[in-house]
Gaussian input, Z-matrix of N, CA and C with variables (Angstrom, degrees):
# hf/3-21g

backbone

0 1
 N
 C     1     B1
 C     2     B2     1     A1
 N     3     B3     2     A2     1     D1
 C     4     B4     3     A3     2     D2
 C     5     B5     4     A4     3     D3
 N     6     B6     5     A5     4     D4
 C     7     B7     6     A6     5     D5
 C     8     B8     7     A7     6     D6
 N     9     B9     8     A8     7     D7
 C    10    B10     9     A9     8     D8
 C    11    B11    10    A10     9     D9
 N    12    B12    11    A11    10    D10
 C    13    B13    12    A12    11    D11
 C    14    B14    13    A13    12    D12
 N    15    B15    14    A14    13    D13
 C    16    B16    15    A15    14    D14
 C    17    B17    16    A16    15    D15
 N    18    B18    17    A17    16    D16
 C    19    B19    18    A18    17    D17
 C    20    B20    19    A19    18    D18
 N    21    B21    20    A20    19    D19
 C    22    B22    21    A21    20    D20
 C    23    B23    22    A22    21    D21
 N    24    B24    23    A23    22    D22
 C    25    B25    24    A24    23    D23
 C    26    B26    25    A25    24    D24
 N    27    B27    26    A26    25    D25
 C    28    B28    27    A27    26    D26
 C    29    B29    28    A28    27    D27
 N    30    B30    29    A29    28    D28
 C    31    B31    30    A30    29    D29
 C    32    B32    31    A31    30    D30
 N    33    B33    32    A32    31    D31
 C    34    B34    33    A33    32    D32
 C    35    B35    34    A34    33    D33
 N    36    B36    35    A35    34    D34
 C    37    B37    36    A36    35    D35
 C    38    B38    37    A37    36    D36
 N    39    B39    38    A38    37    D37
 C    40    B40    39    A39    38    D38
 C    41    B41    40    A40    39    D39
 N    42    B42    41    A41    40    D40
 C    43    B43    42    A42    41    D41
 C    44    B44    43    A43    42    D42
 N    45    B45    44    A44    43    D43
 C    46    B46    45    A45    44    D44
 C    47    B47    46    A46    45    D45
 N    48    B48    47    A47    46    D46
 C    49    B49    48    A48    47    D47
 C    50    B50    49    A49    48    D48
 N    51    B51    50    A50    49    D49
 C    52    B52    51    A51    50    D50
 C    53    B53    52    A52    51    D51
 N    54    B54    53    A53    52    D52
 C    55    B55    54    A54    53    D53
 C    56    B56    55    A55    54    D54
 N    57    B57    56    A56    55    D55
 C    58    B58    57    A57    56    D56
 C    59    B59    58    A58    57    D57
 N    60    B60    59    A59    58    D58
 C    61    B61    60    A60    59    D59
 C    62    B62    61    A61    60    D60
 N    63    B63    62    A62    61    D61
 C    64    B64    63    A63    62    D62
 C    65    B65    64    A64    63    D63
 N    66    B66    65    A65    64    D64
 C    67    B67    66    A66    65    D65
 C    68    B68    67    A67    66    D66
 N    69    B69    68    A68    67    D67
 C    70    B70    69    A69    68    D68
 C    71    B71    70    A70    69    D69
 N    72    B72    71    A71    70    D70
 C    73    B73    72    A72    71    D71
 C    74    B74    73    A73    72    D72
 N    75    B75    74    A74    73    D73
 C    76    B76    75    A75    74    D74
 C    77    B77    76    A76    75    D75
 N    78    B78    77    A77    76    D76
 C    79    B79    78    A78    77    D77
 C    80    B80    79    A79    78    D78
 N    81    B81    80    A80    79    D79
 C    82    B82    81    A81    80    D80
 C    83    B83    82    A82    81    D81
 N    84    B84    83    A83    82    D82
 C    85    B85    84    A84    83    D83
 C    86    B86    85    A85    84    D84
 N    87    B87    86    A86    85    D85
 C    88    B88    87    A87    86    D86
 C    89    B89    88    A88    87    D87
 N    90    B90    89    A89    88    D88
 C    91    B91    90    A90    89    D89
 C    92    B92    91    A91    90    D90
 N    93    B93    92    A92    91    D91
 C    94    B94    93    A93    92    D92
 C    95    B95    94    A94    93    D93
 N    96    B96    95    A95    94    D94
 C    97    B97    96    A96    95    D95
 C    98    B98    97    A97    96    D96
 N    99    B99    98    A98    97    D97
 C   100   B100    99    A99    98    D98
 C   101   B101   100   A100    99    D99
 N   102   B102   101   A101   100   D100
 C   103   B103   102   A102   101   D101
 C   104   B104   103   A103   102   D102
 N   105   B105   104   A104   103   D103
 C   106   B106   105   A105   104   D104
 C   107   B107   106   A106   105   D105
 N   108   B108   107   A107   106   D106
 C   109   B109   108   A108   107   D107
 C   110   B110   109   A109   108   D108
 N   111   B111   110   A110   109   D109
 C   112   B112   111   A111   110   D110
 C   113   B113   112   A112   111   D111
 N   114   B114   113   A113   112   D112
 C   115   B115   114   A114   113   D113
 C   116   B116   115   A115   114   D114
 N   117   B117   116   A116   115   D115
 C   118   B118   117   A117   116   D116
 C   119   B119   118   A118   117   D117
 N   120   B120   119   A119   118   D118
 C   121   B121   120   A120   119   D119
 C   122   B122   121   A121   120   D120
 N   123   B123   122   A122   121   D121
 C   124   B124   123   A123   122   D122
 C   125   B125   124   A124   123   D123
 N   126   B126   125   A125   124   D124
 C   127   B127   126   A126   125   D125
 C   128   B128   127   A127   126   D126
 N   129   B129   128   A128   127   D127
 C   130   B130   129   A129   128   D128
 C   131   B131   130   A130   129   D129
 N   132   B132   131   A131   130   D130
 C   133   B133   132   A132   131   D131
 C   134   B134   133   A133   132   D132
 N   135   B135   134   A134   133   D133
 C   136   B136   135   A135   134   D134
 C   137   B137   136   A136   135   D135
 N   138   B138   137   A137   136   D136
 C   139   B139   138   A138   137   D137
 C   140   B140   139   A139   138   D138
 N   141   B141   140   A140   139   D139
 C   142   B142   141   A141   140   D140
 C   143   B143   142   A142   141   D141
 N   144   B144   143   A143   142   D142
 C   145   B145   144   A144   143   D143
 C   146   B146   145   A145   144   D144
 N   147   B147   146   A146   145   D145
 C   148   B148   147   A147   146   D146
 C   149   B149   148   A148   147   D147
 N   150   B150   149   A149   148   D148
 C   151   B151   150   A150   149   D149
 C   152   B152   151   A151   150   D150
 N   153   B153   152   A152   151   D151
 C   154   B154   153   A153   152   D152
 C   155   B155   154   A154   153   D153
 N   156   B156   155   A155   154   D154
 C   157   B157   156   A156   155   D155
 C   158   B158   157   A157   156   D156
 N   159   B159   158   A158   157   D157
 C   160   B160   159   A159   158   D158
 C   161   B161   160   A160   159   D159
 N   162   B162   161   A161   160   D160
 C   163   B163   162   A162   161   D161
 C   164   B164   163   A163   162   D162
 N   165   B165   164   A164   163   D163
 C   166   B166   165   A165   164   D164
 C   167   B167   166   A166   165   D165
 N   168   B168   167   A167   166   D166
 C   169   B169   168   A168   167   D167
 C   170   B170   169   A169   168   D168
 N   171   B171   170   A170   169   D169
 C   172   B172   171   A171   170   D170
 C   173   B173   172   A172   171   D171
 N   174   B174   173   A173   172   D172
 C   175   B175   174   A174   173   D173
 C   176   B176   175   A175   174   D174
 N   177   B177   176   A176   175   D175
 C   178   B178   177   A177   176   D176
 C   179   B179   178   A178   177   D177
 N   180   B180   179   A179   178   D178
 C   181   B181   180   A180   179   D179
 C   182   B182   181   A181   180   D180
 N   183   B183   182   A182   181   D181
 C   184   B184   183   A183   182   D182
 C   185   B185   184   A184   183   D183
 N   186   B186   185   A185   184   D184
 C   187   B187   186   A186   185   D185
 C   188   B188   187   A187   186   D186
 N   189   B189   188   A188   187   D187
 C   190   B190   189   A189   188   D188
 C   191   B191   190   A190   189   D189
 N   192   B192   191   A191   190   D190
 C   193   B193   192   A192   191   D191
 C   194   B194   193   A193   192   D192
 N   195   B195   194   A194   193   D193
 C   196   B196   195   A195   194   D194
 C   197   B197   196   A196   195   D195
 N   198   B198   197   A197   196   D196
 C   199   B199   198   A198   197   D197
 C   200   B200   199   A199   198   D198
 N   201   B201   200   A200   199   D199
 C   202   B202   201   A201   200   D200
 C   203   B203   202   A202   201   D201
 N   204   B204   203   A203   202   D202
 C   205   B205   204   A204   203   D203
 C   206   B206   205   A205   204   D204
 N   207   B207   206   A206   205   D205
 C   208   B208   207   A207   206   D206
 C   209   B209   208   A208   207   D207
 N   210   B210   209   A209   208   D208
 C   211   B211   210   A210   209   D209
 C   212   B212   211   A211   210   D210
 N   213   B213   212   A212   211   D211
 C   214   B214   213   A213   212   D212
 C   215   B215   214   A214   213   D213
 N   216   B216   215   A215   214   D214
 C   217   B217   216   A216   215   D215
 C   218   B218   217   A217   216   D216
 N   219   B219   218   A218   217   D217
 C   220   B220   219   A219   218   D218
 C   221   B221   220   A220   219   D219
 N   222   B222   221   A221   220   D220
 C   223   B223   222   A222   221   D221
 C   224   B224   223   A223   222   D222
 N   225   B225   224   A224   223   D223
 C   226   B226   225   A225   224   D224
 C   227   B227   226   A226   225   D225
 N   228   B228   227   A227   226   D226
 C   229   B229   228   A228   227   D227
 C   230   B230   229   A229   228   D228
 N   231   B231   230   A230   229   D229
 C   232   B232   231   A231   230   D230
 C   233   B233   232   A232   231   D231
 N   234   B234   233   A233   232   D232
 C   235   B235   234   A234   233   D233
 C   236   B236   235   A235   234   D234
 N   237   B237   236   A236   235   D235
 C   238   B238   237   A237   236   D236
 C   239   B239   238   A238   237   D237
 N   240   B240   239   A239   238   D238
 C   241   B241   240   A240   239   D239
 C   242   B242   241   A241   240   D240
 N   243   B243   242   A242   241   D241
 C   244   B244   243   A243   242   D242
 C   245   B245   244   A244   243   D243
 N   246   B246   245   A245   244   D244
 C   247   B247   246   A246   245   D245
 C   248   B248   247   A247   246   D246
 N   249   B249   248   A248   247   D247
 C   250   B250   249   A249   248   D248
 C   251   B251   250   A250   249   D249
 N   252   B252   251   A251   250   D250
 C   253   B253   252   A252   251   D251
 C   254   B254   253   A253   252   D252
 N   255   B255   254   A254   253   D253
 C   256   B256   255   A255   254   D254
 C   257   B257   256   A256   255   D255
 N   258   B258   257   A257   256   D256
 C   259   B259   258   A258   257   D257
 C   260   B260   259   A259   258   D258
 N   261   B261   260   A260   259   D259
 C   262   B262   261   A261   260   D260
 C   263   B263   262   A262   261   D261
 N   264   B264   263   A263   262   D262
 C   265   B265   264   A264   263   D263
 C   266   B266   265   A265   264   D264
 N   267   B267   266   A266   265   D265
 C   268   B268   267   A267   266   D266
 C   269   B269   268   A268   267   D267
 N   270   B270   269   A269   268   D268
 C   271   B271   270   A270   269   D269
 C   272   B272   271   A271   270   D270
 N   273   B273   272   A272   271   D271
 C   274   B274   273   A273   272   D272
 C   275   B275   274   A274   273   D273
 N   276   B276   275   A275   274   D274
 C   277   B277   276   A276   275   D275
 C   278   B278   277   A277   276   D276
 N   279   B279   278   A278   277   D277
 C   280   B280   279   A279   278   D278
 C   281   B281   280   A280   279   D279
 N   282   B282   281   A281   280   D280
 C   283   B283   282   A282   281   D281
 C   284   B284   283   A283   282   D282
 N   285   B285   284   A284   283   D283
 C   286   B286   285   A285   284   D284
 C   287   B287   286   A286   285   D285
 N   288   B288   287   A287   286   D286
 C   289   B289   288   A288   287   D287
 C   290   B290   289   A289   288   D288
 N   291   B291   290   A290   289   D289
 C   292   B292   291   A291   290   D290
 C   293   B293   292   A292   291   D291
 N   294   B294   293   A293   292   D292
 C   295   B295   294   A294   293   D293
 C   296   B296   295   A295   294   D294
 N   297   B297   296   A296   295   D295
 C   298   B298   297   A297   296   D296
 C   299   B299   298   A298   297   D297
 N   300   B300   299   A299   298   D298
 C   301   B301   300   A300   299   D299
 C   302   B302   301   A301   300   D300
 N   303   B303   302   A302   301   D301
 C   304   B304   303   A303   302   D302
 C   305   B305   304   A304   303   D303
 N   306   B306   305   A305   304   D304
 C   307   B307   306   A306   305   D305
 C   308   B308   307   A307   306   D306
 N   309   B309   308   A308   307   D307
 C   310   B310   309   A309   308   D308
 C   311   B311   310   A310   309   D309
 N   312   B312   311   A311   310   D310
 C   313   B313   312   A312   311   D311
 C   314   B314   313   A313   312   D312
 N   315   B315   314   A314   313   D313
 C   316   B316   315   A315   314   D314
 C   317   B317   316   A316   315   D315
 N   318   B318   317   A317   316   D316
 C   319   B319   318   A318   317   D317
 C   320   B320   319   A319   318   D318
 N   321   B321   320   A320   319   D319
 C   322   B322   321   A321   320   D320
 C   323   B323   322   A322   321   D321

   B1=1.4493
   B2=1.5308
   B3=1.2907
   B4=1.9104
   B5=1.5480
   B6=1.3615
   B7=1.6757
   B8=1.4619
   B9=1.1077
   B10=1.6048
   B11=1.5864
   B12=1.0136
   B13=2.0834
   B14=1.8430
   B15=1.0924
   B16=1.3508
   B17=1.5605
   B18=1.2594
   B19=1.5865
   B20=1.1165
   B21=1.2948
   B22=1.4689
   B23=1.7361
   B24=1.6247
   B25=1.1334
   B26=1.3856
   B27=1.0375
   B28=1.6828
   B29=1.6144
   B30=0.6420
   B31=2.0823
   B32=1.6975
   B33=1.5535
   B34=1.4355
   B35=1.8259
   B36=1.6300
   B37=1.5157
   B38=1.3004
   B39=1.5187
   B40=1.6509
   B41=1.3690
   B42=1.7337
   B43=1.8758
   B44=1.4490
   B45=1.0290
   B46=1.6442
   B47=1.9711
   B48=1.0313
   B49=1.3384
   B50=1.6580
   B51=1.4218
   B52=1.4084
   B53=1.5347
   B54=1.5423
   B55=1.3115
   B56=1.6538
   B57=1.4269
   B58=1.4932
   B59=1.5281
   B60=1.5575
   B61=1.7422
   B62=1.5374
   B63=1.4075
   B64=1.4855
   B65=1.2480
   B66=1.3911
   B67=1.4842
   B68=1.4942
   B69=1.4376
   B70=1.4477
   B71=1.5439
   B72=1.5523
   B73=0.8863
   B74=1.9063
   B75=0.7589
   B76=1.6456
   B77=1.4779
   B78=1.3815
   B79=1.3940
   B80=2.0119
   B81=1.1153
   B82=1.4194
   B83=1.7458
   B84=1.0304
   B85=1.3889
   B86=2.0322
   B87=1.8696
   B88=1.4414
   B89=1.3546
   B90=1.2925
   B91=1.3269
   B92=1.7835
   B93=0.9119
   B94=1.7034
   B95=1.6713
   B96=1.5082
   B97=1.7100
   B98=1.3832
   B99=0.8109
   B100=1.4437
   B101=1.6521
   B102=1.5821
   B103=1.3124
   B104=2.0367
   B105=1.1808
   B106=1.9106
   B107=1.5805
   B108=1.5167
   B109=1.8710
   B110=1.3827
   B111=1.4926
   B112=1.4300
   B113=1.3977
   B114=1.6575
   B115=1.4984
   B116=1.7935
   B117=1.0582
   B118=1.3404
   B119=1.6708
   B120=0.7566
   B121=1.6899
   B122=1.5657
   B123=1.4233
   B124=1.7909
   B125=1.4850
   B126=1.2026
   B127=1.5016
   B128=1.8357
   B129=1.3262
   B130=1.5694
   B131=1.3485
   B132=1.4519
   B133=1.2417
   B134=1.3374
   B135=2.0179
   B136=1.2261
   B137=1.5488
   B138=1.5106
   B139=1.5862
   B140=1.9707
   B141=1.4947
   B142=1.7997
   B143=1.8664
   B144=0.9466
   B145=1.9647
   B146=1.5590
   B147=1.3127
   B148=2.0271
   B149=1.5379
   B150=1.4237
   B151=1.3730
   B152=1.4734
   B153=1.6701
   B154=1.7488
   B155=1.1829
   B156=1.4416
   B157=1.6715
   B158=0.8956
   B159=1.4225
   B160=1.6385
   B161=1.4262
   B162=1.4360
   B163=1.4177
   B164=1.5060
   B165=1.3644
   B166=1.4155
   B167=1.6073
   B168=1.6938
   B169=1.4061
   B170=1.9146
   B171=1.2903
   B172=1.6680
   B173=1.8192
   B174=0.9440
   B175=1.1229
   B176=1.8023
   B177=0.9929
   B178=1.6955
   B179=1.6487
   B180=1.8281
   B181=1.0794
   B182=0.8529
   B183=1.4424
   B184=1.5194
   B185=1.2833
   B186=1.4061
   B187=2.3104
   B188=2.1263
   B189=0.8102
   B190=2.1644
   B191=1.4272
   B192=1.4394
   B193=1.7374
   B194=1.2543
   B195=1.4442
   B196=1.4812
   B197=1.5257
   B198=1.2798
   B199=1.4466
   B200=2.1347
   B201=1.0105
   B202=2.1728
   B203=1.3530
   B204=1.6505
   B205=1.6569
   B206=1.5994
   B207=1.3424
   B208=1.2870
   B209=1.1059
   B210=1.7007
   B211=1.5468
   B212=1.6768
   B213=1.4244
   B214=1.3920
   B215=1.0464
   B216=1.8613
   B217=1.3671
   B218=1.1051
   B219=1.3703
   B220=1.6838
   B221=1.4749
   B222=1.6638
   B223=0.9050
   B224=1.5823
   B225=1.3583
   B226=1.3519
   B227=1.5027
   B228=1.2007
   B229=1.6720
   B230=1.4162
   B231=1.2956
   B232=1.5329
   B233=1.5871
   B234=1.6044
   B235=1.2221
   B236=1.3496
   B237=1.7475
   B238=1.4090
   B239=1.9775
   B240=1.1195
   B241=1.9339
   B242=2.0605
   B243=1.2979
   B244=1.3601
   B245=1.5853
   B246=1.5670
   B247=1.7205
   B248=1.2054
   B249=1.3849
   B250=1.5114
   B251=1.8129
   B252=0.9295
   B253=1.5357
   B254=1.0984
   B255=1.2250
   B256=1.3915
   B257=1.5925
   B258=1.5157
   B259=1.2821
   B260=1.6847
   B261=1.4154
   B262=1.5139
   B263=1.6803
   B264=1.0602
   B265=1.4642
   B266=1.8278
   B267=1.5068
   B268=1.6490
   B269=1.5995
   B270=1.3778
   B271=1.5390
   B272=1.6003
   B273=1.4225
   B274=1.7623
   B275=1.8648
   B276=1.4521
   B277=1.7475
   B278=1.8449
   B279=1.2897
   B280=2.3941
   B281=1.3450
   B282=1.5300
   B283=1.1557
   B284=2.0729
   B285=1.4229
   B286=1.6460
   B287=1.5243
   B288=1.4762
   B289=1.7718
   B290=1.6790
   B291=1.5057
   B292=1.6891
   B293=1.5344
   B294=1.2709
   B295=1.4240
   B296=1.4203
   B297=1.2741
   B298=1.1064
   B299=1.4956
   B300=1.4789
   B301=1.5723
   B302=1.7209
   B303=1.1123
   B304=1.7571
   B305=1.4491
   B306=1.5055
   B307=2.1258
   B308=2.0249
   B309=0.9697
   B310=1.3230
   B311=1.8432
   B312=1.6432
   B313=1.2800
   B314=1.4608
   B315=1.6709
   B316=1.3093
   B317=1.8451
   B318=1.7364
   B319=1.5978
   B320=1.4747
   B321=1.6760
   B322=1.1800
   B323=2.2911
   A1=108.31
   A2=106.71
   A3=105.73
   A4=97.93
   A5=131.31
   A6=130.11
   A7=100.93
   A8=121.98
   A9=133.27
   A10=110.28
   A11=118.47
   A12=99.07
   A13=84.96
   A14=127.77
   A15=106.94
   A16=115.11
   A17=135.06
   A18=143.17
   A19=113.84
   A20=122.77
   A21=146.31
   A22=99.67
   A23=110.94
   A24=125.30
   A25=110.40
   A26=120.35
   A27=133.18
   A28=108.85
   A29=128.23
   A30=145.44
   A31=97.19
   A32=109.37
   A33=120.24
   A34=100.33
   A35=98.97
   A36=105.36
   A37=114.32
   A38=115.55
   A39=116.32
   A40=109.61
   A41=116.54
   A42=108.80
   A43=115.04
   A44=140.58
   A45=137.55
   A46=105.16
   A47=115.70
   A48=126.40
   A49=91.76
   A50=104.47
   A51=135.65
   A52=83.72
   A53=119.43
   A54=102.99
   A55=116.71
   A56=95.72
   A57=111.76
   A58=96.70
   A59=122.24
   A60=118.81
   A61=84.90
   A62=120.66
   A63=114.77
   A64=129.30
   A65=101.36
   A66=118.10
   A67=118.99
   A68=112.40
   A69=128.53
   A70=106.52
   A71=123.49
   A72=94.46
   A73=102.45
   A74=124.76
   A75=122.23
   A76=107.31
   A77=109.58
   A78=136.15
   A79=103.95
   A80=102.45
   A81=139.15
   A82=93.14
   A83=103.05
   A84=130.51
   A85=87.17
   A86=97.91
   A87=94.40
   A88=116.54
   A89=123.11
   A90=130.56
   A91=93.55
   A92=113.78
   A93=129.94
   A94=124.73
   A95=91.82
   A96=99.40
   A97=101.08
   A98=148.63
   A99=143.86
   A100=99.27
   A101=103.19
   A102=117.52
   A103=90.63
   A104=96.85
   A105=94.10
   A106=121.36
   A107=102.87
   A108=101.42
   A109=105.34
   A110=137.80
   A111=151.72
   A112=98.52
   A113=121.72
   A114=119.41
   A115=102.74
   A116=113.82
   A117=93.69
   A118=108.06
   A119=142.72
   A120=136.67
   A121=109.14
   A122=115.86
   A123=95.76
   A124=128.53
   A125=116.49
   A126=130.08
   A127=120.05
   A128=104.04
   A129=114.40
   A130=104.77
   A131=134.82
   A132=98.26
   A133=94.79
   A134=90.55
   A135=146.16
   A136=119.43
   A137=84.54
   A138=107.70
   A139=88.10
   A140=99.71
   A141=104.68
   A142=102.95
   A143=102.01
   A144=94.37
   A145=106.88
   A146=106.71
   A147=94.84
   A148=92.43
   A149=125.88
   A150=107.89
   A151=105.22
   A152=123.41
   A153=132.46
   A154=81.85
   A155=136.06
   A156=113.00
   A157=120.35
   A158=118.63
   A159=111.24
   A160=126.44
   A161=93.77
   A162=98.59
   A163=122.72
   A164=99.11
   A165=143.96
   A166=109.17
   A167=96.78
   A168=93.60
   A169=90.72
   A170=119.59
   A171=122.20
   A172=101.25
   A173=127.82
   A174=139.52
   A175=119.20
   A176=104.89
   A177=120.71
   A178=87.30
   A179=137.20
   A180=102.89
   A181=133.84
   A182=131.45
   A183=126.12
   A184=95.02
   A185=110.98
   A186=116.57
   A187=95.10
   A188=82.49
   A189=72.24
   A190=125.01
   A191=110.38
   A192=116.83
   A193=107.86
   A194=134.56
   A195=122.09
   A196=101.55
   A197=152.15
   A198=122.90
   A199=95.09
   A200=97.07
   A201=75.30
   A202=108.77
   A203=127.44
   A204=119.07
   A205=94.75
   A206=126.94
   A207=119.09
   A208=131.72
   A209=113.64
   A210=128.65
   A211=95.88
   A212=108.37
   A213=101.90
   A214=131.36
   A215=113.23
   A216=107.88
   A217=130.58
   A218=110.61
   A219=125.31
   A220=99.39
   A221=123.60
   A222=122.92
   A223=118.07
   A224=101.24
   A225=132.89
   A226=100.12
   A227=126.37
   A228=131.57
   A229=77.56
   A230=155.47
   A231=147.62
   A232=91.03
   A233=127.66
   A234=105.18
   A235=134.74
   A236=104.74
   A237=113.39
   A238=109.81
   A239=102.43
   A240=127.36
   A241=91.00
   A242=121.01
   A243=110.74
   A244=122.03
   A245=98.49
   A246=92.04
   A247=122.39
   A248=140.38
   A249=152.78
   A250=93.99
   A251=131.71
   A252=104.66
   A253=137.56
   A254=130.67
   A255=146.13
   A256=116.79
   A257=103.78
   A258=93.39
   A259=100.74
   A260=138.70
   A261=143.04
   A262=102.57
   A263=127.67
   A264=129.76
   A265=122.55
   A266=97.57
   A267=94.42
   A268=102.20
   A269=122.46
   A270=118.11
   A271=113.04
   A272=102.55
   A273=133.06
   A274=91.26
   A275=106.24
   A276=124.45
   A277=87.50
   A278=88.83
   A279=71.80
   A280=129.57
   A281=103.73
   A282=90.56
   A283=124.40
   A284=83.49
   A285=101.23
   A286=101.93
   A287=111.80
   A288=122.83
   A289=98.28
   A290=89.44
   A291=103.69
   A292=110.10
   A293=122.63
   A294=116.05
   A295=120.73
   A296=138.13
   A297=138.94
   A298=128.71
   A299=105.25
   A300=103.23
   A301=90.63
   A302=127.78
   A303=110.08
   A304=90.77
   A305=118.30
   A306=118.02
   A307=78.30
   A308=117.51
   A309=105.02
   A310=127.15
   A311=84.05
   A312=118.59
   A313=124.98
   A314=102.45
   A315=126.52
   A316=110.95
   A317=105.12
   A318=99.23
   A319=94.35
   A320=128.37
   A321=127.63
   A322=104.66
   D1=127.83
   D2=-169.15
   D3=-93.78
   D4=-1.50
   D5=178.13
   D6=-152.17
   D7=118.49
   D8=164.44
   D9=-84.75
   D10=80.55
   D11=-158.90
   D12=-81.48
   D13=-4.94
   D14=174.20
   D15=-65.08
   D16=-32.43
   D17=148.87
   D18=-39.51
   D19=-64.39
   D20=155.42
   D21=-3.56
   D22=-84.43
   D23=-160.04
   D24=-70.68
   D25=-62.20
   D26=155.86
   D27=-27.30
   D28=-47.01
   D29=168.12
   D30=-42.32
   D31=-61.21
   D32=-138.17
   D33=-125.98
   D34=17.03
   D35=163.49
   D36=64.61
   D37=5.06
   D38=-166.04
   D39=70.48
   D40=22.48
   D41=158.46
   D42=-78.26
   D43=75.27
   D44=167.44
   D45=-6.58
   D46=-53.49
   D47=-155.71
   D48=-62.15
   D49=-70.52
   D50=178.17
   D51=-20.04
   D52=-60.12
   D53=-135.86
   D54=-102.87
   D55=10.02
   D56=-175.57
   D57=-103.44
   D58=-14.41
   D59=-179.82
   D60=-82.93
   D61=-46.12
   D62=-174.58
   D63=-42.26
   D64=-47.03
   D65=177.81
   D66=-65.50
   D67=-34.99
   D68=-172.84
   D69=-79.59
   D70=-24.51
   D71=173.97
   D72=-111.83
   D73=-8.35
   D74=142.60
   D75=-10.85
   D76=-74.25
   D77=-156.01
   D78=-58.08
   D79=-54.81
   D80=-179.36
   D81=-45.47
   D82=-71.92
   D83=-145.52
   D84=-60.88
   D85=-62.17
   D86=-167.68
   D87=-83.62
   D88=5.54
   D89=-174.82
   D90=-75.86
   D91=-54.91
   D92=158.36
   D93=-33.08
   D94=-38.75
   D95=172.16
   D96=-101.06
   D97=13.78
   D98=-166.20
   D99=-111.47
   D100=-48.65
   D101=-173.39
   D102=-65.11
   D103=-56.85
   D104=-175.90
   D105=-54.55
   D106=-24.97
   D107=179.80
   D108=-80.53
   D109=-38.14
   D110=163.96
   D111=-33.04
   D112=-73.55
   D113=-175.46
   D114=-57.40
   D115=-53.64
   D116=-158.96
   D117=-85.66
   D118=-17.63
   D119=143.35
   D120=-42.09
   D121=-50.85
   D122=159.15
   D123=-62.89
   D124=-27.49
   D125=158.61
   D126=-49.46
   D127=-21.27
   D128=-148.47
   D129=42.38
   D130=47.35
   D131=169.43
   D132=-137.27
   D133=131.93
   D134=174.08
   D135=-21.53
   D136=-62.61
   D137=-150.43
   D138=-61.33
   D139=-62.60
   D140=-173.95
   D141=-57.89
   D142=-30.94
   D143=173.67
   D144=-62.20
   D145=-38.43
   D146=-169.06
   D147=-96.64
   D148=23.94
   D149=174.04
   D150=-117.70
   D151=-13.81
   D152=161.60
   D153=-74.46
   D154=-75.44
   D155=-159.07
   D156=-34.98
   D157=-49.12
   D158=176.74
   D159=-40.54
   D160=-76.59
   D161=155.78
   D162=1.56
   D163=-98.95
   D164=179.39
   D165=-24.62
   D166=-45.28
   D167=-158.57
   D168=-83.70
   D169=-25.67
   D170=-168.20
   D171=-80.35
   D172=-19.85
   D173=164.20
   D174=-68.17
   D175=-69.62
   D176=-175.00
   D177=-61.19
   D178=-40.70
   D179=169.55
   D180=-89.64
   D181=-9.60
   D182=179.15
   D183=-44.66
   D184=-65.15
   D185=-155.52
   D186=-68.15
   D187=18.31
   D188=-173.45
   D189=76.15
   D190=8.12
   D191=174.49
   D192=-52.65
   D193=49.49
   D194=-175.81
   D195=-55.06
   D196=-57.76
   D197=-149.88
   D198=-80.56
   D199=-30.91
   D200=-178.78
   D201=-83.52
   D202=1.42
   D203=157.76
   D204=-74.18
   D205=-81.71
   D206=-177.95
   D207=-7.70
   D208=-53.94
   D209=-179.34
   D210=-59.77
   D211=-54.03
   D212=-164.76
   D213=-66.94
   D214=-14.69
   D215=166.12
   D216=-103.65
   D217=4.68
   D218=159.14
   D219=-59.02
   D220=-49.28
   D221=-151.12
   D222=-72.55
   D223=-37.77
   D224=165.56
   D225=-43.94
   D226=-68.10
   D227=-157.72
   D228=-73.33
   D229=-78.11
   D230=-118.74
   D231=-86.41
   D232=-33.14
   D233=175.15
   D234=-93.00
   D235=1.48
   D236=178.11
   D237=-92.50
   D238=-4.50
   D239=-172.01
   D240=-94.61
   D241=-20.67
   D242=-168.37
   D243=94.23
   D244=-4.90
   D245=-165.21
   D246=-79.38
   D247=76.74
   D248=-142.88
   D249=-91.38
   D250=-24.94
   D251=151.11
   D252=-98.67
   D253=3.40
   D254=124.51
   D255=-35.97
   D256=-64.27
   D257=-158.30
   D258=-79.97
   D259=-1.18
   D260=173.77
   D261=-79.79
   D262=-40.84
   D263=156.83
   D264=-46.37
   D265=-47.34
   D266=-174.52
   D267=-84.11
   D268=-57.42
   D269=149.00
   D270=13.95
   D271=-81.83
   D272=177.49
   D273=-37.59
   D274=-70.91
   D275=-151.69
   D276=-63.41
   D277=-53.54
   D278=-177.34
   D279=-74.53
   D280=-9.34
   D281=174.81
   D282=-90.93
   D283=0.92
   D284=-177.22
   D285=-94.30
   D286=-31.07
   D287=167.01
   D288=-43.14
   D289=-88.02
   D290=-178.25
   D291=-28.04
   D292=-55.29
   D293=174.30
   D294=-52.69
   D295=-44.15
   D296=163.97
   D297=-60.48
   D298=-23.93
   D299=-176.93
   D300=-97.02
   D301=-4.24
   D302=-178.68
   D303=-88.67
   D304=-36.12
   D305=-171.31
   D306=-60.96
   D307=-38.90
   D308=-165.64
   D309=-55.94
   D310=-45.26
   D311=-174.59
   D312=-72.31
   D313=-28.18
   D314=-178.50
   D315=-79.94
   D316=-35.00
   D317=-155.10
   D318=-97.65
   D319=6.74
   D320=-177.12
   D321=-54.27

């Protein structure tokens, strides 16, 4: 499931408003990390990849993004383990997550 809005609502008390600033700045926030995991996966470097995952992954769960937290903490473990073709593959997988949960986020 790329949006759990049951987290969502539970999060934001059942304020609609609440939860559309939430989302907006969700959006904001990882559009920003998305742009930073891109550079630093061309960088290979590791260290700034498992530090957007982090991110990434505490973010995507607050709003209920269960599959781009998942990605992100796979991603997290595969880039703090060294595994640089692993972690250029999941890189690939979250950033197509993230794309789907903003089409998600957007057509609400």
């Amino acid at each position: 499931m790329d949006l759990d809005e049951s987290i969502l609502h539970e999060m934001c008390d059942g304020d609609l408003e609440f939860e559309t600033e939430l989302l907006q700045t969700f959006l904001n926030c990882q559009e920003t990390a998305m742009d930073e995991l891109a550079l630093a996966a061309d960088h290979r470097d590791l260290e700034a990849i498992k530090t957007v995952a982090h991110f990434t992954k505490g973010g995507a769960r607050s709003i209920g993004g269960a599959k781009l937290a998942q990605l992100s903490e796979t991603l997290e473990f595969a880039a703090s383990q060294g595994d640089s073709d692993l972690v250029l593959s999941l890189v690939a997988q979250a950033q197509l997550a993230f794309d789907s949960l903003r089409q998600i986020i957007q057509s609400r």
